[in-house]
C-alpha atoms as one frame of an Amber mdcrd trajectory, in Angstrom:
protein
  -3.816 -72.309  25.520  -4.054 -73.419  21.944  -7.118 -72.264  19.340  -8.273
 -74.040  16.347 -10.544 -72.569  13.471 -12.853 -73.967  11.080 -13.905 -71.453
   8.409 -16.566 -72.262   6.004 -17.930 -69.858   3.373 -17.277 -67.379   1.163
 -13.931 -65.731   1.060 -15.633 -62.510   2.731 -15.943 -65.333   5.790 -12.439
 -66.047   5.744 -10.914 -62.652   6.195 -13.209 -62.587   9.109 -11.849 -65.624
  10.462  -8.158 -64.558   9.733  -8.539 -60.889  11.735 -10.121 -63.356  14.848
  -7.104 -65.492  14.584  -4.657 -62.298  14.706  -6.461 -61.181  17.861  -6.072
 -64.454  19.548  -2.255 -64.845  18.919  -1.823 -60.832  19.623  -2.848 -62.052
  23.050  -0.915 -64.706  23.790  -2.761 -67.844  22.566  -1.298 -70.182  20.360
  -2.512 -71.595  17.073  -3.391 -75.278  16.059  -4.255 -77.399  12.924  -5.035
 -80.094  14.646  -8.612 -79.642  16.750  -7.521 -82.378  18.977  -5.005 -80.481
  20.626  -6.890 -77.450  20.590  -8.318 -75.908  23.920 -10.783 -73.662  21.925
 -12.181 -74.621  19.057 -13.588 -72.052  16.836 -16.097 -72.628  14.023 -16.669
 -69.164  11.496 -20.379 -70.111  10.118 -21.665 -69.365   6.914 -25.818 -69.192
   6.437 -26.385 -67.965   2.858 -28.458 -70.979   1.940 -29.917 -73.980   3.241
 -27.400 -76.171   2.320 -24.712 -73.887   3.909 -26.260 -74.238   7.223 -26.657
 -77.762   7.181 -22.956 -77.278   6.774 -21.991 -75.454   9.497 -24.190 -77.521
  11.859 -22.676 -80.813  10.959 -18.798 -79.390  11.828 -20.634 -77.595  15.067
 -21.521 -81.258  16.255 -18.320 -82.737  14.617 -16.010 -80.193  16.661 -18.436
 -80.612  19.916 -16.408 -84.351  19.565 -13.588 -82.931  20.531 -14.784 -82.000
  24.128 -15.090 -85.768  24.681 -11.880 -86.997  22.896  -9.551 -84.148  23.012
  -8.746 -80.848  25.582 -11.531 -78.476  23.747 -13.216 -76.298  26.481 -14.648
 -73.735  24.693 -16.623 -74.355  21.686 -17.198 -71.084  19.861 -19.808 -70.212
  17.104 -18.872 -67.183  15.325 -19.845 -65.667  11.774 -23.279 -65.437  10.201
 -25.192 -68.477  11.919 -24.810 -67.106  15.158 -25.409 -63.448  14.296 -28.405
 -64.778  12.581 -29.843 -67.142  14.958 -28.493 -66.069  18.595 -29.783 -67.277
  21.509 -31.970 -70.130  19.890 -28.623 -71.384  18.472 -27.212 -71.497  21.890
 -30.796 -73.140  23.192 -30.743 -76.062  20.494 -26.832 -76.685  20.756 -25.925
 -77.373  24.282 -22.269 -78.524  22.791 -22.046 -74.762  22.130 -20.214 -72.120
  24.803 -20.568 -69.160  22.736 -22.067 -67.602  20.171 -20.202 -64.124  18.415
 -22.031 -62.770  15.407 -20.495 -61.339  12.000 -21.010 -57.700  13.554 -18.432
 -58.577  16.911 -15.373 -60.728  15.774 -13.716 -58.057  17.406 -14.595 -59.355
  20.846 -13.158 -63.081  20.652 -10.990 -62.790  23.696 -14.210 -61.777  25.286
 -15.620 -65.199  24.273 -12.547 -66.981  25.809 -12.058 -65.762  28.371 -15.828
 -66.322  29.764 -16.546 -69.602  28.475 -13.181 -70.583  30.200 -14.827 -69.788
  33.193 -17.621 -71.728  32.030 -20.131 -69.335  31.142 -22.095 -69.579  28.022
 -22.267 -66.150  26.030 -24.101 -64.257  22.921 -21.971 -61.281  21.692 -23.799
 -60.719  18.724 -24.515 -57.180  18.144 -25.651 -54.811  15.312 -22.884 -55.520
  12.660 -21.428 -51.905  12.135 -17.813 -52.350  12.029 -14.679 -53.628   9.951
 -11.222 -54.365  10.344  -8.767 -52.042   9.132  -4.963 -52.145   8.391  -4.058
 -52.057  12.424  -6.509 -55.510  13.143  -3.675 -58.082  13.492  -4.403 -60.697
  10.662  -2.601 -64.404  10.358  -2.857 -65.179   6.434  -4.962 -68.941   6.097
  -4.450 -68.129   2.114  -0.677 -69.219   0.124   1.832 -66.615   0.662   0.997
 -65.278  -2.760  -2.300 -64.652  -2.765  -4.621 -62.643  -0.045  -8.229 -61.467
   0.002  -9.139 -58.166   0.897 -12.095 -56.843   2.283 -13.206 -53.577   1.517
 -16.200 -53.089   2.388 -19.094 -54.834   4.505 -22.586 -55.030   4.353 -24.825
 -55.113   1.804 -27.765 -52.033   1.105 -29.300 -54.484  -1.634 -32.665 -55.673
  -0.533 -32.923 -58.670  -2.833 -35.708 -60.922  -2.491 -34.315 -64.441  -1.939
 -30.965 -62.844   0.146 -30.482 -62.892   3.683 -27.282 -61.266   3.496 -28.425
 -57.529   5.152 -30.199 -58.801   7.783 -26.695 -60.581   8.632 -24.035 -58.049
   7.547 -26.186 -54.862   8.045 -25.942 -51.549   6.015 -22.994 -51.099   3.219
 -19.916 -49.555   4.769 -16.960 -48.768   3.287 -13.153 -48.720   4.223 -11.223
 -45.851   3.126  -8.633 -45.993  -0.066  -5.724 -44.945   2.303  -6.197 -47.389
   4.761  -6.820 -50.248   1.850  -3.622 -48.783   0.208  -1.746 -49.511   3.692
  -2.910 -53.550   4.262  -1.682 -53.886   0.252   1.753 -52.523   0.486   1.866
 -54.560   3.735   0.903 -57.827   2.101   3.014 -56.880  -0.944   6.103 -56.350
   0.818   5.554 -59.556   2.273   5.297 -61.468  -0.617   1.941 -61.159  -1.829
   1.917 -61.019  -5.765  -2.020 -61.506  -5.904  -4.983 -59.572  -4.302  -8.076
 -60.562  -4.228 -10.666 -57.561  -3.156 -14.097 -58.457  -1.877 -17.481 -57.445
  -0.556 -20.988 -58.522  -1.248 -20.858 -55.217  -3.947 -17.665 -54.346  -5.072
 -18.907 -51.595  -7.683 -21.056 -49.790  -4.408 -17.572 -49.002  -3.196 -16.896
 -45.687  -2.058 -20.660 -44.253  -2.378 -21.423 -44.097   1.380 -17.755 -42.528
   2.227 -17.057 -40.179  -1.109 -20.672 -39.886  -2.320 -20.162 -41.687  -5.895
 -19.142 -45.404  -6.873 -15.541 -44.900  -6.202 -13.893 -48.794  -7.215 -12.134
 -47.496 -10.268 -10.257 -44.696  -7.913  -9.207 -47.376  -5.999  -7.928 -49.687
  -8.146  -6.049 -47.372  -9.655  -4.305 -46.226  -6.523  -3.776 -50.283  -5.654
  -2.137 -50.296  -9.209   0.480 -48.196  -7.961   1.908 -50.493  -5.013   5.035
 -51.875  -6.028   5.533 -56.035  -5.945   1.485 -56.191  -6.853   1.430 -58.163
 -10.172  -2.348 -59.158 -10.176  -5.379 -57.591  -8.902  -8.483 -58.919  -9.117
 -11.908 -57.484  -7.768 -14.943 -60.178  -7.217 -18.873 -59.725  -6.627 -19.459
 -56.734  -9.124 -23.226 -55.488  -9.521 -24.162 -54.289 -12.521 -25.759 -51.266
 -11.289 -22.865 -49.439 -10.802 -20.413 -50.543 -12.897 -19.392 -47.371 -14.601
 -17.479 -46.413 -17.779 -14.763 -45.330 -15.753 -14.522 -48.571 -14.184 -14.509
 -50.053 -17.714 -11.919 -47.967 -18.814  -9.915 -48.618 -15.882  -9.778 -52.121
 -16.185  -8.812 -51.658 -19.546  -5.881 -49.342 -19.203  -4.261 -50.952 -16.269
  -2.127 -54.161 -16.906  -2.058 -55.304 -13.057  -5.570 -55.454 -13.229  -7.124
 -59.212 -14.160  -9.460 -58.351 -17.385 -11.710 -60.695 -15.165 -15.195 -59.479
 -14.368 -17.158 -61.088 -11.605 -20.762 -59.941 -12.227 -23.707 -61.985 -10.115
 -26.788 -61.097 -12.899 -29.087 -64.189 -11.046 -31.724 -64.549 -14.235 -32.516
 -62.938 -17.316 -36.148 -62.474 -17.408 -37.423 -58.909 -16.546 -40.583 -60.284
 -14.632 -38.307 -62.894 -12.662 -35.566 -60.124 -11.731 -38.591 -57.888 -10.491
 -39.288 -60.606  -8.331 -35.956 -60.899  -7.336 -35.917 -57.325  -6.336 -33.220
 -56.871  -8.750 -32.501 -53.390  -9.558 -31.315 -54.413 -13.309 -33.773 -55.588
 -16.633 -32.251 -57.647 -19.276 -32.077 -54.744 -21.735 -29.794 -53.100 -19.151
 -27.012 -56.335 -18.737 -27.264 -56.613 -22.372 -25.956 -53.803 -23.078 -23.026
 -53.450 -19.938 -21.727 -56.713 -21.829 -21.490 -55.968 -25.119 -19.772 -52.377
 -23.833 -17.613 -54.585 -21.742 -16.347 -56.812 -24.286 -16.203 -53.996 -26.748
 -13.622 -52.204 -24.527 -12.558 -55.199 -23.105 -11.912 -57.532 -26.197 -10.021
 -60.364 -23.895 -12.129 -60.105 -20.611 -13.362 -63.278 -18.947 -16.782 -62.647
 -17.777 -17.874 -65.131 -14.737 -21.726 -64.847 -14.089 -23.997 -66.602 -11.131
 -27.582 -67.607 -11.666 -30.755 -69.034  -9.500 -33.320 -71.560 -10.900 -36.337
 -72.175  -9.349 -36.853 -68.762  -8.040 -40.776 -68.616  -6.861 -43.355 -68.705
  -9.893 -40.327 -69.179 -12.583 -42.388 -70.867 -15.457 -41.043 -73.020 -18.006
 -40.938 -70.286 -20.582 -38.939 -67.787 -18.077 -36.298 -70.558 -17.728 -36.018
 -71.198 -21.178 -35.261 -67.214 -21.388 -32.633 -67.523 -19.281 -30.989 -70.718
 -21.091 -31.427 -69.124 -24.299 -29.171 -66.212 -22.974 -26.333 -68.066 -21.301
 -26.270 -69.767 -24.739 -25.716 -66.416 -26.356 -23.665 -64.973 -23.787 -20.930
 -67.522 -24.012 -19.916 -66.780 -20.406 -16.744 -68.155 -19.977 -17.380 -69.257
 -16.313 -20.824 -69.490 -14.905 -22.469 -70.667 -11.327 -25.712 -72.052 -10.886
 -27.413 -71.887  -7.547 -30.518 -74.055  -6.894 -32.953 -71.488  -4.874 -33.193
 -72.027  -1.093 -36.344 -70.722   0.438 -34.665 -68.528   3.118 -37.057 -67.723
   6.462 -37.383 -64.063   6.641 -36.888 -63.302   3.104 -39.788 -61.959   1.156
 -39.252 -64.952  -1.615 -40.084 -67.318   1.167 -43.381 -65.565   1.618 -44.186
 -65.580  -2.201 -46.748 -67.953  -3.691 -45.692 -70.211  -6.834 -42.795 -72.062
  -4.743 -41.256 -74.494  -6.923 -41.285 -78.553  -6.589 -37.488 -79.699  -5.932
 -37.548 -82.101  -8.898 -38.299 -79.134 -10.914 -35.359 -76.942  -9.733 -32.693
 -80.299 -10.312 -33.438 -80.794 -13.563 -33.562 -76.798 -14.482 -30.107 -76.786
 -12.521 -28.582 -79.756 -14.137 -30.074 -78.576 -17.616 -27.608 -75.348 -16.985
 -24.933 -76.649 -15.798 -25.058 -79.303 -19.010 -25.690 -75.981 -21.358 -22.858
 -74.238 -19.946 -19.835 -77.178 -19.169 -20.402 -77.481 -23.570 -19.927 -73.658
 -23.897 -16.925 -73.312 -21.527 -15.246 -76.777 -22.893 -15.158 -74.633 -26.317
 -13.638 -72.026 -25.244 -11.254 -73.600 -23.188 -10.534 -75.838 -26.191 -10.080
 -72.208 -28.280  -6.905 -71.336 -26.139  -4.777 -73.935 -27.656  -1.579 -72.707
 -28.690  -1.422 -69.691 -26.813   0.916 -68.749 -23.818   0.108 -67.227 -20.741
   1.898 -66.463 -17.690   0.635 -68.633 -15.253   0.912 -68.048 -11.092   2.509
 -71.748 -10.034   0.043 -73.486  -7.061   1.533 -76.679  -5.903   3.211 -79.914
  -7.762   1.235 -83.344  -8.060   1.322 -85.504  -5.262   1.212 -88.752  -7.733
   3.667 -87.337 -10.389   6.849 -85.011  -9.952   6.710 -83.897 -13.640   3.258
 -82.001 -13.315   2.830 -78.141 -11.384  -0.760 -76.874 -11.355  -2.020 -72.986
 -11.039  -3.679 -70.209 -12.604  -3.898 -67.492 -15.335  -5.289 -64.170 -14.475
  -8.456 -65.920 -15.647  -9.212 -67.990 -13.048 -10.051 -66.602  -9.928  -9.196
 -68.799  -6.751 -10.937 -71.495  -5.799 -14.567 -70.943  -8.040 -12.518 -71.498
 -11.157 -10.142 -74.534 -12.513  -6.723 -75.035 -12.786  -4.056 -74.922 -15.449
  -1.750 -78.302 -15.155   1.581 -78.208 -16.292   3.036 -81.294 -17.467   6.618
 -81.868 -17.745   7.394 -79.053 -14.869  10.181 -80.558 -12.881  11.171 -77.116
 -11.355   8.677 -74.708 -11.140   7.313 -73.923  -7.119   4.519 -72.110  -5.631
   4.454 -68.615  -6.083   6.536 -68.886  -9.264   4.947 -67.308 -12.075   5.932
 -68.373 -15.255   5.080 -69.055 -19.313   2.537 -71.910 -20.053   1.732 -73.049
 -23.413  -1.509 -74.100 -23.474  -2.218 -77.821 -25.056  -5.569 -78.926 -24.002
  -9.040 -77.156 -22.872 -11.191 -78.988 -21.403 -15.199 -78.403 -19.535 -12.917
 -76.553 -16.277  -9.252 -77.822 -16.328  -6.504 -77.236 -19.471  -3.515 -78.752
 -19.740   0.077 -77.079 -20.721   3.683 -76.876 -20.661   6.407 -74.491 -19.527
   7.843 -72.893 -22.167  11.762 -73.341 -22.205  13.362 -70.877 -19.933  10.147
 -68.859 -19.141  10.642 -68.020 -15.756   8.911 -64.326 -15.103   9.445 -64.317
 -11.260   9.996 -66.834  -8.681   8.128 -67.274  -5.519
């Protein structure tokens, strides 16, 4: 038999759906790009926000096509959807065979083999567990780059967030076994890590008792072949001075901090049931970028949170304009059904939350064309991507200060040589809103792929 996968999401999603994938060709079953010639069709959900579901329904009904046009059999909803929604999911999508939630990916040759026999099935448990470095894992990411999950969960309890009724409690892997699945990737060719979770600074505190990310980065630092690691979704709350000062002392780290603050007006955070004031993030910045004097700080924030007046958004644009962030996100709020936001009064008309969001993004595409514009002149090593499809002479990739796929790209123009995986010398010429444009410096090859 032959599987095909469709994972949508957040990178957190996509390790999921690469440990499922390793588990179906452990046992036999081979893997497809194409979902015509698949025989199971897989779709990993993703059901942060309103607009992600939408998302994952549309591909549901677009992969139920297959049944009629090509040799699918078993149609498979797995990830966050199904774990959220269950047996209704399976009641309102007869396409559907089976449903596996975020908290049993490990049971996927369960969900074959029944639906082969043409049984329609829920394995969507209590999410408790996470892969380790013995869960067989196929790579979907460029042989260069991987993500890797350290912990699961989430034991925030933010207002608008859906995420820990999904994921359940935070649970941590331990630094020996995350030391094992990098050395693994490293010796395979893996020069960049990626290391997720919904809180990347919570590591550690439910297995060693204290925040425990800067220990293991600094273990991670040690594994030879590793040239950049990067960690993404850091809270504030935890993100100590010895984090700081690890960051700063260790070159393979990326002096790139990925820190989700969501608004900065105290009453709207307390809504939020954030655990952080603006007094607080003030000063974790300025002691970042004191310590840190060439970190690239990448923010997200929400508009139209429930009762956010005119005055509390103008709080928050005022301080993206004095942060200078040098990458920001701006979500649009999404009135999620068993979230305490979606009980609050003071919901927000849609017009009201476009404009606020387009207002933002306007604000902050200005701030990040400067500094963009501000790197002009300087060189950088720069991890090689892929070549232009319309012109030989250009490469395209990223710095240490782009993170993949949120951020842009650096194109190289006049690159007749360089491949991906190659990392090499850029000279920057040209910063623009979220690309720049540079060229290879003469004989500037640091590694090849």
């Amino acid at each position: 038999m032959k599987a095909g996968f469709i994972s949508l999401g957040c990178a957190k999603n996509l390790v999921d759906t690469e440990v499922m994938l390793g588990l179906l060709q452990k046992n036999g079953i081979e893997l497809t790009p194409e979902p015509g010639e698949a025989d199971i069709l897989v779709v990993n959900t993703c059901a942060f926000i309103e607009s992600a579901k939408e998302e994952s329904i549309t591909t549901i009904l677009n992969m139920a096509e297959y049944k009629k046009s090509g040799r699918c059999r078993s149609l498979i909803i797995a990830g966050c959807l199904g774990q959220r929604y269950g047996q209704k999911l399976l009641d309102e999508l007869p396409e559907a065979d089976a449903i596996i939630g975020t908290g049993a990916w490990q049971r996927i040759m369960e969900a074959v083999s029944e639906t082969q026999k043409g049984n329609r099935v829920i394995l969507a448990g209590p999410s408790e567990i996470i892969y380790d470095a013995r869960t067989p894992r196929i790579m979907t990411t460029p042989s260069y780059t991987a993500y890797v999950k350290i912990a699961e969960g989430c034991d925030h309890r933010c207002a608008f967030c859906a995420i820990p009724m999904i994921r359940g409690r935070y649970r941590s892997r331990p630094i020996e076994d995350i030391r094992t699945e990098v050395e693994r990737l490293a010796a395979g060719g893996v020069k960049e890590i990626n290391l997720v979770a919904q809180d990347t600074t919570n590591y550690g505190r439910d297995l060693y008792g204290t925040p425990s990310l800067a220990r293991l980065l600094k273990e991670l630092c040690q594994v030879e072949g590793v040239r950049f690691l990067r960690f993404l979704y850091a809270y504030p709350r935890f993100f100590t001075d010895e984090l700081i000062d690890t960051i700063a002392a260790e070159p393979k780290i990326c002096k790139y901090i990925d820190l989700p603050l969501q608004h900065a007006h105290d009453a709207v955070l307390r809504g939020m049931r954030r655990a952080d004031d603006r007094a607080g993030i003030e000063i974790l910045l300025d002691k970042i970028r004191a310590r840190i004097p060439q970190a690239v700080i990448r923010s997200t924030f929400i508009v139209g949170f429930p009762g956010e007046t005119d005055s509390q958004y103008q709080t928050l644009r005022r301080f993206i304009e004095k942060q200078r962030f040098e990458r920001v996100g701006i979500f649009t709020y999404s009135r999620e059904e068993g979230t305490p936001a979606a009980e609050m009064g003071g919901q927000l008309s849609e017009a009201v939350i476009e404009e606020r969001y387009h207002d933002l993004m306007s604000v902050q595409s200005k701030i990040s064309e400067e500094i963009n514009r501000s790197l002009e002149g300087r060189v950088m090593e720069v991890l090689v991507e892929g070549r232009g499809e319309e012109r030989e002479n250009i490469a395209y990739g990223r710095s240490w200060r782009e993170a993949p796929e949120v951020d842009g790209q650096i194109y190289i123009e006049g690159d007749t040589e360089s491949q991906p995986g190659d990392i090499i010398r850029v000279r920057i010429l040209q910063g623009f809103a979220y690309d720049i444009v540079g060229e290879r410096v003469s004989d500037s090859m640091v590694e090849s792929g």
